[in-house]
N, C-alpha and C positions, 0 to 999 in steps of 0.2 A: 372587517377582514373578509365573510362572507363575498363581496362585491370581486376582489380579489382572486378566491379561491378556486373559480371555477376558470380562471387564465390559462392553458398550457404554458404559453409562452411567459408568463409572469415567472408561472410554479418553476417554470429550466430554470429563468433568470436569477432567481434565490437558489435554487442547487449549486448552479457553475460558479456563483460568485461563493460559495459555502466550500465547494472542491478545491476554487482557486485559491482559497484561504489556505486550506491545509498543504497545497504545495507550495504556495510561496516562503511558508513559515518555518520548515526544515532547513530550506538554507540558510537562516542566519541560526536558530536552535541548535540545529548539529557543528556549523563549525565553532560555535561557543562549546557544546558539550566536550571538544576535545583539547582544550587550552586547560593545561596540568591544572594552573591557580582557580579552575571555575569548577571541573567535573561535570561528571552526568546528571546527578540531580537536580541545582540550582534550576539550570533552564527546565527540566520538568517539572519541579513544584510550585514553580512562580509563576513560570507558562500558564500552567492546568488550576493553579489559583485564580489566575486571571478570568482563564477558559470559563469557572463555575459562577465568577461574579457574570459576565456576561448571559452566563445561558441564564440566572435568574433575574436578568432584567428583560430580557426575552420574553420569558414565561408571563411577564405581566405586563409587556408593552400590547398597546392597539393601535397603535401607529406604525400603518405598513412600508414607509420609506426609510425610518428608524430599525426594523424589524431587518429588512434587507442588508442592509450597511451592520449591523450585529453578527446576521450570519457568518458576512465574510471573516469579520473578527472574531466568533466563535470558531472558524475551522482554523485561523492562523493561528493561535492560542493551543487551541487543541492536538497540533500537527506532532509535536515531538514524538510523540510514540508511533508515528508512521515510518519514519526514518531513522529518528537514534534508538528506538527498540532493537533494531537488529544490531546495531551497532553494542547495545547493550549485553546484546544472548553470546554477542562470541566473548564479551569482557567477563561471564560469568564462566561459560562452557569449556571446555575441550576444545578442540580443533575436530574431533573426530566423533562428538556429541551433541558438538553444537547444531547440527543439520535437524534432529529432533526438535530442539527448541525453534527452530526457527517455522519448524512444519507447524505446529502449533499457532505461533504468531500470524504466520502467512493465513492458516483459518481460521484465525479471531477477527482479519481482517477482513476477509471474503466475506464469513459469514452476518457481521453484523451488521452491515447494509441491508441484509438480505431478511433478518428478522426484522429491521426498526418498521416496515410498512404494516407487519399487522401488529403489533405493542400499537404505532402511532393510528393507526383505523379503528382497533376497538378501542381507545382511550376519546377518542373524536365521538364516536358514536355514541359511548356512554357517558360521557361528562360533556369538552367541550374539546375545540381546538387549540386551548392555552393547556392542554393535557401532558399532549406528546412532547412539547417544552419542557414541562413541570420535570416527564422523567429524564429528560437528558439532564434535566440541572439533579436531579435527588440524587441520578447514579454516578455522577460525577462528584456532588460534595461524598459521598462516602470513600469514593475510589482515592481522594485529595485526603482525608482522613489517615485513608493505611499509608498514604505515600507519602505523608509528615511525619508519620509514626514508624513504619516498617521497612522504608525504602532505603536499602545500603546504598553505598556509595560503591561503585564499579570499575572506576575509569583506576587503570593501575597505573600511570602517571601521576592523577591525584591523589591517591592513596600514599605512592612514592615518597612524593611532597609534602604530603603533612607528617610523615614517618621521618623524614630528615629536621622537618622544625622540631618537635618534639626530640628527637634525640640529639639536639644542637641543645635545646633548652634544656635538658637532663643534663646532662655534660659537661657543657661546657665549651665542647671542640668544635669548632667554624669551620672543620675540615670537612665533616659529614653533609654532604649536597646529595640533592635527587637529580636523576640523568636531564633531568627538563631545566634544571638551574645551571648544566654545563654552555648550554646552549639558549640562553634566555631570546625570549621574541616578545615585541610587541601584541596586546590584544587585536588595537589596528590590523595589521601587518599579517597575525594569522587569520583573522576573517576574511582579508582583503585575497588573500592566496588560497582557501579555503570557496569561495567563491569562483576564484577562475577558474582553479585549479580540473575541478569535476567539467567545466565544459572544454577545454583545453584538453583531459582526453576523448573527453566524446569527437571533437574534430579529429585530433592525432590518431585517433586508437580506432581504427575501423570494427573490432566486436565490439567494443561499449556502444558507438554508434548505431551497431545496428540490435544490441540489446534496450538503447535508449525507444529506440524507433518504434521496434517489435512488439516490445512491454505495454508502451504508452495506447500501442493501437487494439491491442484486445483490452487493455483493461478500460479504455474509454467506451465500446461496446458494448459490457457489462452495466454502465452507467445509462446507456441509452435503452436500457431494457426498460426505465424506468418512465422514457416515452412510449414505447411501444408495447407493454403489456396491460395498460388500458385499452388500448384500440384492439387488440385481441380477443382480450380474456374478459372486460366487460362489454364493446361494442358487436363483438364477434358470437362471442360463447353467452354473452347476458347475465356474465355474474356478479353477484353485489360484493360489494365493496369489502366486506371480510372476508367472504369467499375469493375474491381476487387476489388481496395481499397474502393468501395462502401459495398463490403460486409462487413468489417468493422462494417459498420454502425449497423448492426441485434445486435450487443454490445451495442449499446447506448441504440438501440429501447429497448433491453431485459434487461437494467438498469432501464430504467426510468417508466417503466411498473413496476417493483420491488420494484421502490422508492416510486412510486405513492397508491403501495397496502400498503407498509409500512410505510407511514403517516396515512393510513385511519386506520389501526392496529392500530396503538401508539392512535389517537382521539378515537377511542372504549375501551382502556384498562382503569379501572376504580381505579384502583391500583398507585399511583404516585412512581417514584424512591424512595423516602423518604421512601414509606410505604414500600414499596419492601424489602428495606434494615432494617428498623425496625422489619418486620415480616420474617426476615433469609428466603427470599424468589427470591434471588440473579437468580436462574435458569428460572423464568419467562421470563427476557430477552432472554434467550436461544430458544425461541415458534417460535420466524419467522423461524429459522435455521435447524426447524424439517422439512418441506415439502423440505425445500430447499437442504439437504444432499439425497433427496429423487430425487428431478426432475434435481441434476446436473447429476449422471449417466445416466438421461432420455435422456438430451438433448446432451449428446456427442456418446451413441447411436445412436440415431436419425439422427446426421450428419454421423457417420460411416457408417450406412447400407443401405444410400439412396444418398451418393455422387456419383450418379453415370451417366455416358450419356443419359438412357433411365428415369430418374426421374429427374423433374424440379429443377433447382435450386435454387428454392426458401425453400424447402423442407429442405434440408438440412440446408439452414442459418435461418432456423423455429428454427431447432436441438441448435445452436449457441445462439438462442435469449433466448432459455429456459435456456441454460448454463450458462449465463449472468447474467440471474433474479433469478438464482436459488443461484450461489454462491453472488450476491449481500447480499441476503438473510443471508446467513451463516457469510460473513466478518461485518455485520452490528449487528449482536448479537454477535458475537465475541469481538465486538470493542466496546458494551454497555457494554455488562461483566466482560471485564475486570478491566475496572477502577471503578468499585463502589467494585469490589468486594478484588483489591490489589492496593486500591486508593493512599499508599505512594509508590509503585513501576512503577506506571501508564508511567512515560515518559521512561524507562527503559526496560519497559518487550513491549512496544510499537517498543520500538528500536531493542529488541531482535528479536521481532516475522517479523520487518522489513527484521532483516539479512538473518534470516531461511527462509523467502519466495525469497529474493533475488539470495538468494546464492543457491534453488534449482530450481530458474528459470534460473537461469545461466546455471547450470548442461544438464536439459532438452531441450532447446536451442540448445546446441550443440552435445546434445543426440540424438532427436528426427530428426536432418536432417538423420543420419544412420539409423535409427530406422525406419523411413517411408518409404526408399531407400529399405533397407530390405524385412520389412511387406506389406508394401503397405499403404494407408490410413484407408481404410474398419478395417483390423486386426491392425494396431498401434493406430488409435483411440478407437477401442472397447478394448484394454488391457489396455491403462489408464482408460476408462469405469468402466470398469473392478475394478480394483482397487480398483476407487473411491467408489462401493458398500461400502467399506469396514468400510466407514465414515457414512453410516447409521447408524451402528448399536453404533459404538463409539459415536455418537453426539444423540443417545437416551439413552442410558447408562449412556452418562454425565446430560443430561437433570433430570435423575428420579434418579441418586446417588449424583450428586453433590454438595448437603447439607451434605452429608456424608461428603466426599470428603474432604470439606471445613471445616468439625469439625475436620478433622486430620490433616490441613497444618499448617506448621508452619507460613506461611507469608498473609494464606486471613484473610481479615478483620473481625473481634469475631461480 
């Protein structure tokens, strides 16, 4: 493995194929999770059973071609809770609660990428490299544990439907149907439409398309840090290897600073979900994601034109912590908007916008190790900067048209 390890371009090529795993693996997870006769849980316990066999055969393989091809099946297996999670928090929540749970989720998400580099550096340093495996597979067979044991069933179609057998088999009477037995469909037939259906509005529906766009291009960014903050922060600044994956951390700090401003927001807003949606007034969730389309160019600036030997490094992972708080911001209005406003397409266009960010973090992955090689850090970070300006002005446009927007789609909610 050693021979291996010291590859840049190896170490991208098991990430993006690990990323691409977990977006491919919501579009078919999610539109199973929403077929009445299957529910929410099936595909997540079976999935994430899967997910734990694999991650402990990982743990003890030393075969690095074998190792690679696992990954990608480790993230496809792994995937449901990127996508049907949210779909999950409004099947539990409120309409006008559910934005809490979801802030939550959106930073369980952000931040545990952001921890696994130093769990996986100090587990390397003091054991070995089959370490940082071991704990993706321990923390996983426990997680699989509670979710055999504790994990309800949510989907209220399902729930529906086993509420009509049982009280057909109490009974007696053939006349007691759930709403999803009026209308019976093929499993075929809803995967098949369930598939098109989320790229079908990304074409049709000009804000999905350019939420698909916008999403996928900072959160692939986020992934490329993971090229560029060795060439900084050890080639640059000379720090070792635990000290590096500390920087990491300015992700978490500059999440939970983001989540903390965005709970005191939602306790100020005096407007409930309900009325939101009563008063065709869908783009107010959209309010956090204005400052935040504005301070993410700030903050990867900021790390581009001050990573340098004669400027501290804390300056620069300042840059990282705005960049954090800022698309926090933007993923968290994004992920309230959508499901009130394409509430029958919610686990599906969740799935979609999973893929599109998956599959352009995968790209930029193994983009960005050339790209930096190239440019250098200063000029490769200031051109996705760069860029990203470009999301100001689309995410105010959507903000002050998207009542429009919305009277001309065929699929948002009247």
């Amino acid at each position: 493995m050693a021979q291996f390890g010291h590859s840049r371009i190896v170490v991208s090529l098991v990430l993006a194929l690990y990323v691409v795993g977990y977006g491919i693996g919501p579009l078919l997870f999610s539109p199973l999770s929403e077929i009445p006769s299957i529910g929410r849980n099936p595909p997540y316990v079976i999935s994430f059973a899967i997910f734990v066999v694999i991650s402990i055969c990982l743990a003890v393989l030393d075969n690095f071609p074998a190792i690679v091809v696992l990954r990608f099946f480790q993230g496809f297996f792994g995937s449901p809770c990127l996508a049907t999670g949210g779909a999950t928090i409004y099947d539990i929540y409120s309409v006008s609660a559910a934005p809490y749970g979801i802030s939550i989720w959106v930073a369980c998400i952000y931040c545990g990428p952001a921890i696994g580099p130093l769990l996986g550096t100090l587990a390397v340093k003091n054991i070995n490299w089959h370490w940082p495996l071991w704990q993706i597979a321990i923390m996983g067979s426990a997680i699989l544990f509670f979710m055999m044991c504790f994990l309800p069933e949510t989907s209220s179609s399902n729930i529906l439907l086993r509420r009509a057998h049982q009280l057909r088999k109490a009974t007696g009477k053939k006349n007691i149907v759930a709403p999803s037995e009026l209308k019976p469909m093929k499993v075929s037939t809803h995967i098949s439409q369930s598939l098109i259906r989320p790229m079908e509005i990304a074409i049709k529906d000009p804000a999905i398309a350019f939420v698909c766009i916008y999403a996928s291009f900072i959160y692939a960014i986020y992934y490329s840090f993971f090229e560029v903050f060795p060439l900084v922060y050890q080639d640059i600044y000379k720090m070792s290897a635990v000290s590096y994956s500390l920087t990491f951390l300015a992700i978490v700090v500059g999440c939970l600073v983001a989540f903390s401003v965005y709970i005191l927001y939602q306790r100020q807003v005096r407007e409930s979900q309900e009325g939101l949606i009563s008063m065709n007034r869908h783009e107010k969730n959209l309010v956090p994601a204005l400052p935040g389309v504005i301070l993410t160019p700030v903050g990867l600036f900021i790390f581009a034109w001050t990573a340098r030997e004669s400027i501290h490094w804390i300056v620069p992972t300042l840059g990282i912590a705005i960049y954090a708080g800022a698309t926090f911001g933007v993923f968290q209005s994004i992920l309230t908007y959508l499901p009130i406003t394409y509430p029958q397409f919610v686990a599906s266009l969740l799935a979609a916008n999973d893929f599109t960010r998956s599959a352009t973090a995968a790209v930029l992955i193994i983009v960005s190790t050339y790209m930096y090689d190239d440019l250098g850090v200063s000029k490769g970070v200031t051109l996705l900067g760069s860029i990203s300006v470009l999301g100001i002005a689309g995410m105010w446009l959507f903000w002050i048209f998207g009542a429009s927007l919305r009277a001309r789609s065929r699929f948002a909610s009247s």
